[in-house]
Structure formats: C-alpha cells, structure tokens
N, C-alpha and C positions, 0 to 999 in steps of 0.2 A: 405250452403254457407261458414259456417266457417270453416270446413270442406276441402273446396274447398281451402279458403285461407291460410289453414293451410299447406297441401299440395304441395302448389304453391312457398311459399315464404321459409317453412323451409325445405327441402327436406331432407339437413344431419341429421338433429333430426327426422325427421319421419325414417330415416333408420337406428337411431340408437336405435330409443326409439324399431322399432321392432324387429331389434336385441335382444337385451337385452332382453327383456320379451321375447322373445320364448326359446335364448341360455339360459338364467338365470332360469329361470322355467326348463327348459329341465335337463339340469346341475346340479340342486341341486339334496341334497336327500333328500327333501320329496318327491318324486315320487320315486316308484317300475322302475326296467328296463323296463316292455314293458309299461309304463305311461308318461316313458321321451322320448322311439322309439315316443309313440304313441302322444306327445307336438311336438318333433322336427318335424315330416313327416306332420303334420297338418300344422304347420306355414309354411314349405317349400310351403305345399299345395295352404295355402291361400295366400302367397304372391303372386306365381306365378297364380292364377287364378284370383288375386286383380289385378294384371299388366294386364292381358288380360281382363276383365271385362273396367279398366280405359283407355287403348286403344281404344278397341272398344264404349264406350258411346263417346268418344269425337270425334271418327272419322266423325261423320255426322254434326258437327259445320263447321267445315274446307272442301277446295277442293285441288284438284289435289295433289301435295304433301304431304302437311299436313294431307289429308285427306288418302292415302294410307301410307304412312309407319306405321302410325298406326292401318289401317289393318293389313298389314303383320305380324308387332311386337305382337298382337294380340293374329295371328296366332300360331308365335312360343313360347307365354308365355300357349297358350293357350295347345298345343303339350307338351310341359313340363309338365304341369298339369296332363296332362292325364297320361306321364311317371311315375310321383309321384304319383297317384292310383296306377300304379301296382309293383310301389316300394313298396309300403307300405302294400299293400296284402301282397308281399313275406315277409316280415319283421316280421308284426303283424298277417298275418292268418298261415303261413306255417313255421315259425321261422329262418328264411335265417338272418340272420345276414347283409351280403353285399351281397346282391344277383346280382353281374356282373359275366359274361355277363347275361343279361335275356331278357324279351321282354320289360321292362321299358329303357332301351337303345335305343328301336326306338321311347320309346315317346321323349326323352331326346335328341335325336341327330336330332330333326326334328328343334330347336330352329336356330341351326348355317344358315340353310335351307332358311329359312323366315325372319329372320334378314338381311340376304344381299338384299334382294332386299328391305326391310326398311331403311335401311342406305342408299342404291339408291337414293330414292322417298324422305327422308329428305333432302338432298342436292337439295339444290335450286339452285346452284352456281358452277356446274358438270362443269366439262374442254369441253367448244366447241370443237369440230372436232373429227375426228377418230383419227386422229394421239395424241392429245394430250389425250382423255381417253386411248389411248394405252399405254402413258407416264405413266398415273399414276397406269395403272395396273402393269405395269414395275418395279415401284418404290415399289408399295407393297410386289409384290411377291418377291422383294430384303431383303427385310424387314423381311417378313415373312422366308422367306428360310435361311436368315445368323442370326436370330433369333434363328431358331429350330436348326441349328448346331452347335452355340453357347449356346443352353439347352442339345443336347442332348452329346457337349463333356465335359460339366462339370459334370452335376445334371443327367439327365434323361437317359445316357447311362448306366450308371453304373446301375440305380435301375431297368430297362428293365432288363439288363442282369444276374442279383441278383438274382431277384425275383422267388418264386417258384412258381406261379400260369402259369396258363398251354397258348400257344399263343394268343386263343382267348380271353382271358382273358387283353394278353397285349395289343391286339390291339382294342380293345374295349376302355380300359382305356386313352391311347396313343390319341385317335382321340377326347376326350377332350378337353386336354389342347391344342392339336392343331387346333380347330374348333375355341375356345375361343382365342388365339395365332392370328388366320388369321382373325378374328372381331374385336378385339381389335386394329390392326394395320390398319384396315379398318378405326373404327372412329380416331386415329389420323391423318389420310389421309387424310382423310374428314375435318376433324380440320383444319390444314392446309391449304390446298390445296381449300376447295369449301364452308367455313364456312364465314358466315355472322351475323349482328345483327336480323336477320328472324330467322333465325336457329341455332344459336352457343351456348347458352343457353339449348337447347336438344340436339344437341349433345356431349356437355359437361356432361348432366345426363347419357345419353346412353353410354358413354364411360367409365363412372365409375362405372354402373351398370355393363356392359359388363366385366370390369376388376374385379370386386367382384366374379362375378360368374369364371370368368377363374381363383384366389385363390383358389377357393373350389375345383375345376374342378383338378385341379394341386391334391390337398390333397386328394383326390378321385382316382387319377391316382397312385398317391404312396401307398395308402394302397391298392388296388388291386393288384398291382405286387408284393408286400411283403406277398401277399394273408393272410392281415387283416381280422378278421371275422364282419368286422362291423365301423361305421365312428362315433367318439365322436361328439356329440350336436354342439360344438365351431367350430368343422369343417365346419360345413355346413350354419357358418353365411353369408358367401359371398351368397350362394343361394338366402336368404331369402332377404340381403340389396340389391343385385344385381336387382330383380323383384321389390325392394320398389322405386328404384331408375326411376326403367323404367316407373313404374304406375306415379312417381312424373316428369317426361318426356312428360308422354301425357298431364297429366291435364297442364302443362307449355304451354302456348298462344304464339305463335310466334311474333317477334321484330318486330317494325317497319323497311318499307324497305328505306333503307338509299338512299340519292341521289349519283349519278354515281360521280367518283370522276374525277376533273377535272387532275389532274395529277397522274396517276398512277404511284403506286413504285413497285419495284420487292421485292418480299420476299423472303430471301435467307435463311430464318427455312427451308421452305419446298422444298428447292431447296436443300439443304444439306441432307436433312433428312437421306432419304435411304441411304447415306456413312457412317453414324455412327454406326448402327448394322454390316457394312461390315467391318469398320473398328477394332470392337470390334471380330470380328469372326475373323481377321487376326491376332490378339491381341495374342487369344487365340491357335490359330495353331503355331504360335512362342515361347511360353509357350510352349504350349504341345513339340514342336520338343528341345527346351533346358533342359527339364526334362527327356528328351527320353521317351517319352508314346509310347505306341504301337501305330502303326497305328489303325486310327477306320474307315471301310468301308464305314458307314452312316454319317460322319463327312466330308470324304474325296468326296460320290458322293456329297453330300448338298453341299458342300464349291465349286465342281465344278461348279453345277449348278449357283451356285450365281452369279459366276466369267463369265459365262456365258451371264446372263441375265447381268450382268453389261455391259458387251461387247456390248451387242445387245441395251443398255439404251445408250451407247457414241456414238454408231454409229446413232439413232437417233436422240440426240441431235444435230452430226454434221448434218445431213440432214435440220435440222429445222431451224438450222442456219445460213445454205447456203439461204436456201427459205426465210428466214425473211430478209436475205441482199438483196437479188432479188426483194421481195415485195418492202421492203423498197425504194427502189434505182428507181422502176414500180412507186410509189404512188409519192416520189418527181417529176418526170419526166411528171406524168399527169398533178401534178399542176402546173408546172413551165409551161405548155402547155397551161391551162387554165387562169394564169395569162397573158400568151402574147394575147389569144382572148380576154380576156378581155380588156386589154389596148388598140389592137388595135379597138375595138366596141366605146371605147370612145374615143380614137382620131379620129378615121375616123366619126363617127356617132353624138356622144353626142358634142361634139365638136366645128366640122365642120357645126353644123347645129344651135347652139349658134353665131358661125361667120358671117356665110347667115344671120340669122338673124341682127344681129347689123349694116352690111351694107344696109338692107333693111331699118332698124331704119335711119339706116344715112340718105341714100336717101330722105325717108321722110320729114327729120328734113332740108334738102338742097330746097326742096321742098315747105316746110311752107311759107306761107303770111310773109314777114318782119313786118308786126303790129300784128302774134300772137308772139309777143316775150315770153309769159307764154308757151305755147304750145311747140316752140322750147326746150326752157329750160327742159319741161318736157320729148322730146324727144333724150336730148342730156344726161340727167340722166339715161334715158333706155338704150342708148347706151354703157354707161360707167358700169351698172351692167348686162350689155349681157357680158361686155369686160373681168370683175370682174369675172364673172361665168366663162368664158372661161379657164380664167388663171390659176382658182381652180381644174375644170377638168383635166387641164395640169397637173397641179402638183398631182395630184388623181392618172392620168393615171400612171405620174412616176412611185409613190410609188408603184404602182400594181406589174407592169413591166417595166423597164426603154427603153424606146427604141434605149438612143443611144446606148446601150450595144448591144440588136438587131444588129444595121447599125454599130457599126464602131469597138465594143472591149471591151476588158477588161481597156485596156490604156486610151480612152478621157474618159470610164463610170467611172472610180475611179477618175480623175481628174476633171468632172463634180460633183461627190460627193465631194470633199476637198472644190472646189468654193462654193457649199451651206453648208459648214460645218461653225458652230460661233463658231470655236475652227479653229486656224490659220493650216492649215498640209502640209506637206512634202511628197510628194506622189515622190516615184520610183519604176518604173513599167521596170522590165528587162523582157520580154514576147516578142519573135517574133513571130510576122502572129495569128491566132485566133487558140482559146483553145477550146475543147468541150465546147458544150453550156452549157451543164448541171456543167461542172468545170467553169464554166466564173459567172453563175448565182450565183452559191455558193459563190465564190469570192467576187462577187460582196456586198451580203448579207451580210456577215462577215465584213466587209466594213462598209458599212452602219450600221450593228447593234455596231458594236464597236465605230463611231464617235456619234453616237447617246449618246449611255451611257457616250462616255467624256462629250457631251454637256451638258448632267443633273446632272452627279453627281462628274466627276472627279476633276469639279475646274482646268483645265490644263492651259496652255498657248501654247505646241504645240503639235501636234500629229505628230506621222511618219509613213507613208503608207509606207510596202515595199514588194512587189511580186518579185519572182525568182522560171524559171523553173530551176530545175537543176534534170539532171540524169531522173528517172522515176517518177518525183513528181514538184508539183507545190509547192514553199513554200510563204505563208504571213506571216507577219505580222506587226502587228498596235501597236505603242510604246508610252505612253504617260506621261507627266510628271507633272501628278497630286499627290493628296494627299493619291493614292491607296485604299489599302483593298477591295478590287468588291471580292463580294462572288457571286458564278452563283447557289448557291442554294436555293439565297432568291428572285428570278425572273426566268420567263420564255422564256427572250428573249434570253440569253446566255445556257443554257437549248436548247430552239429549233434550235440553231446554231448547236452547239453539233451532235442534233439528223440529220440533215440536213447534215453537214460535213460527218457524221460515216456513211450516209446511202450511201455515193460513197466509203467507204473503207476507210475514210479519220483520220485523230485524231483534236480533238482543244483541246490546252491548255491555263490555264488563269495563267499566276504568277503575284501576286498584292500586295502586300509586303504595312503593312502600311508605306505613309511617301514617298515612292520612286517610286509610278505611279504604271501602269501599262500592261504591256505586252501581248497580244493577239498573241498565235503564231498557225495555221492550216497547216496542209499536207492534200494534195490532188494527189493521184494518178492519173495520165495522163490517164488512161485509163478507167477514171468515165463516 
C-alpha cells in the first residue's frame, strides 16, 4: 500500500528518482562499458515491463474505458519490452553497438500501435457525432503535418540529408520521432478537446510520459543518421521516465464525475489550437524564402498538404455552421410551437373548466336556504378562489405564450406589456400588417425580458419601447433611464435573449454605461 501511495501522489520523483539511479549508475565510472550497456538496457528493460505489468494489474479494478486503455497501453509497454530483449542481445551478446535497423524495431514500433487506441478508450468525453470526430482528426493531422514541416525545415532535414548511414537506416529512425510526434499531439487533443475531472489527471501522465519517450526517440533518430556507433546512458532517460510515468498513469484512480454544467462555455485553446503550428510553419517558409534557402521538396509536399486539410477543416466548419443555424432556428420554432399548445390547453381546458365551475358554485350559493347564511358564505369564498384560480391561470397562460400576440400583433402584444409594466413606458410600434411569427415572438420576448429587468434592478422612472421595420430588418429597441451597468454575463435571461435573437440570424446588443441607463438594441432579419 505504501507503495501504491507512493506512486499515486508523487509521480515526478518516482520518475525522477529512477532516472537518476539507472542514468547515474550507468554513467559513472565504476562500471566497465558492457556493465553500464548492461544497467542502462536493464532499467529501460524494467521500466517498460514495470508500465506493462502496472497496466495490466489494475486493468480488472475498472470497466469499459478505464479498463481498456490500460489493456492497450499494456500491450504496447509490453511490445517495447520485448524490443529491449533483442536490443540488448545485440548489444551485450553480439557487440552491436546501435544496432538499427534490426528486429528490436518491430518490438519498439508496436508501442505507437496500441497506444492510439488507448488514448481512444481514455477519453470518456470523445466528440459525439461523425462529423465532429472528423473535426478532430482534422485538427490533429493539422498539427501533426505542419509540425513535421516545421521539424523537418529546420532540424531533421538537414541531419536525414548529412547523415551517412544507409536509407533504411533513415527510415527506421525518422518513424520514431514521428510515431511519438503523431501521440504526443494526440494526447494534447485529447487534453483539450475530451479531458475531464475522470480523466485529465491520466492523461496529463500519459502526455508527459509520451513526450519523454518522443526526447529520446528524437536523440536516437539523430545518432542513427550520423551513424553513431551506440546511445550514451543520459540519452535514454526519456525511455526509462517516459514508462515510470505511464506505470504512475495506471495506478492513478479516475476523478469523480463532475455534474453537467448548466451553462456551457466555448473553449477557444482548442478551437485555436491546430492554427498555431500552421502558423509557426508559415513563420518558417517566410524565413526560409527571405534568406533564399533552396527549395525543400518534403517542406514544400507537407506544407501543401497542411494547406489542404486546412481547407477541407473551413469548409466544414462552414457546413456546421450553416446546420447549427438551421438546428437552432428548428429547436426555437418547436418551442415557440409547444408554448402556444400549451397556452392554448390552459386557456381552453384548465381554465374554462375553473369558470364552469364557479358558476356552478354560484348557482348553488343562489340556490341555498336564506337561514343557511354560514353555508352561502362558505359558498361564495369557493367562488371567489375558483375566480382567483382562474385569473392566475390567465396570467400562467400569458407568460407561456401570450395570446394577444397570437390574434392581434406585435402592436396591442407590446402595449399589453407596457400597461402591466411598474416602470411607466413609451411604446412606438412603426410595424404595418403582421411580421413572421417566429420574428413577432422574439420581439415580443426581448420586450418582456427587458421591462422585467428595469423592474428589478434599473431603479428607472421611464422606459421607451421602440420597433421599426426598415429595409430587410426589423429594429428594437428598449431605452431606459435608470442607474445602468447591466452586465448579461452575470444572468441568464439576457444570455437566452441573445441565444434566441442569433438563432433567426439576428444580433442583440446591451450598452449600459454606469449612471446613464440603459439601452437594449436587436436586429432581426425579415426573413426569420
């Protein structure tokens, strides 16, 4: 158990204490060269088969997600391991020095394998729908491709091209840092994009285990192509903390799961993300073309392709945006549909059947012995909270959905609002003949929501209603001459007006200036 909580809570000193003790041991000279091959190749050994061993014991605590990515992760700590046997054969039984390419490359490149669909399986919080996991595979391979264009026209073209070791050799090396390149941008994706209090905690380890091991991975790809006879001890710490990191991943217990939040905000990190490696790769091709570098072929297809997929990332953004207008604009229209059955259920129904009733109370109470005078009285009380009842469903039904709006307009429904306003108002309604219903509704709201908040909090003395269609838009606005400062960020009623205005194409603005009231101004396209 200590053990356990040692693990859990210090992770950076478990990865650093085994650092040190394998590089530090390895490194020195009291050990012979094949005593420090044979410290180093053993710790790479045991970290990576420490990660797969802590994987899989913990994976039968947990289900479904928790419970496979750490199969997976497992799997590929576990694949490594095996590649570190027959590294170390070649090293320590046959004296290979760096032996790439060999067969310990296919234990080594089975980790990139079984780590994506671990990274999968930890995300609890994956983008619903096809279109939006399409978004985000969109964004990575943005990332990832104007990433490696901007590695390979700085750093990694030049030492490919240097290097005296023979193709296979480069391309062996090469699919390192780009296996660890395309995981590494996977868990910041994931960070962003699908991380939660469940999971962000592991995949915070997984991401900097993953970035340890893509260091090494890098200093492994450079002494190959300079055809290095062999990697110093110091090299290969990223290996060793990268697998301590992962093993301290699994034994980490997933967060509690947070309640759904009642107002969602957009995050604009991971909305941006993918444009800053683009932006950094455009950086660099403006450099290179001001210094006159040669052109670089593998700079030039990457940097197309980027440009590419960028293309093909705006164009469905625009699609999504059109469809989210349409939703939007579909989901006000049913409700606004659903508040008028409602209203009319209670006018017609709850209502009308409170009024039956109270003249049947009457009749009764008309009816009574004149010596039950107790009994009348109790029947003329019934009458008066049938009456009472009635008038609250009136006004229920209102607030639902107003009906005179329904029968007569935009003009008596905002004038009907002013008469029940406790703030004195000024209503001019320039509107001839009836507006869509779905623009009169809106109108109407905005209306409403804005004499509301004078009556609570503006302190005014008069408000001014004023509508005009002109040209292709409907314009209001509500002007008041209270004490101001309304911020719509610390409530949700000026918030849902917003949301309700933009879903017909519309805009609302609030200017509220302390001191000087005020101002509620909406457009509304005629053709909402």
């Amino acid at each position: 158990m200590a053990i356990v909580w040692f693990c859990r809570f210090r992770p950076g000193l478990v990865a650093a204490v085994s650092v040190a003790a394998v590089v530090g041991l390895a490194g020195s000279e009291l050990l012979g060269p094949w005593w420090s091959v044979l410290v180093d190749d053993a710790g790479q050994l045991v970290a990576a088969a420490g990660a797969a061993v802590a994987c899989w014991a913990t994976a039968g605590r947990y289900r479904g997600g928790q419970r496979w990515w750490r199969v997976w992760m497992g799997a590929g700590a576990a694949g490594w391991a095996a590649g570190q046997v027959i590294w170390s054969w070649y090293q320590l039984v046959r004296g290979v020095g760096l032996p790439a390419p060999s067969l310990a490359d296919a234990g080594y490149l089975t980790l990139p394998v079984f780590v994506i669909p671990a990274l999968a399986a930890v995300s609890d919080r994956s983008p619903p729908g096809v279109t939006r996991r399409a978004v985000t595979v969109l964004d990575g391979l943005i990332i990832v491709g104007a990433l490696f264009a901007l590695s390979w026209g700085t750093v990694l073209g030049s030492v490919v091209r240097h290097g005296s070791a023979g193709p296979l050799a480069f391309a062996v090396a090469i699919a390192y840092p780009i296996s660890d390149l395309l995981l590494t941008v996977i868990v910041v994706m994931l960070i962003a994009v699908a991380s939660s209090p469940v999971n962000r905690r592991q995949l915070v380890l997984l991401g900097c285990g993953l970035f340890a091991l893509s260091l090494s991975d890098s200093v492994f790809a450079y002494r190959v192509s300079i055809g290095a006879d062999g990697m110093p001890p110091a090299t290969d710490a990223g290996f060793i903390a990268g697998f301590a990191l992962i093993a301290v991943a699994a034994l980490t217990p997933p967060g509690e799961t947070p309640e759904p939040a009642v107002r969602p905000e957009v995050h604009w990190g991971h909305l941006l993300l993918p444009y800053v490696p683009v932006l950094a790769m455009g950086a660099m091709l403006v450099v290179r073309c001001a210094l006159d570098v040669a052109p670089d072929p593998v700079v030039g297809i990457a940097a197309t392709l980027v440009i590419g997929l960028v293309v093909i990332r705006q164009a469905v953004a625009l699609v999504q945006g059109a469809n989210l207008v349409a939703s939007r604009a579909r989901l006000l229209l049913a409700t606004d549909l659903a508040r008028r059955r409602l209203e009319r259920d209670l006018h017609d129904g709850v209502q009308q059947r409170l009024i039956s009733l109270a003249l049947d109370v009457r009749r009764a109470e008309a009816d009574a012995p004149p010596e039950l005078d107790g009994l009348r009285r109790q029947l003329a009380d019934i009458v008066d909270g049938l009456n009472a009842t009635a008038e609250e469903v009136r006004e229920l039904s209102r607030g639902v959905h107003p009906a005179i709006l329904t029968d007569g307009g935009l003009r008596p429904a905002l004038r009907a609002l002013a008469r029940r306003s406790a703030v004195p108002v000024d209503v001019d309604v320039r509107v001839e003949g009836r507006l869509p219903e779905s623009l009169e509704v809106a109108a109407y709201y905005v209306v409403a929501e804005a004499l509301t908040n004078v009556a609570k909090h503006a302190d005014a003395t008069l408000v001014t209603v004023s509508t005009e269609v002109r040209g292709p838009g409907l314009y209001l606005t509500v002007t008041d001459d209270g004490h101001g400062g309304a911020d719509p960020r610390r409530g949700t009623g000026l918030t849902g007006l917003r949301d309700r205005v933009e879903a017909l194409g519309g805009t609302l603005a609030v200017d509220s200036c302390p001191g000087v009231g005020t101002r509620l101004h909406a457009e509304l396209p005629l053709t909402a």
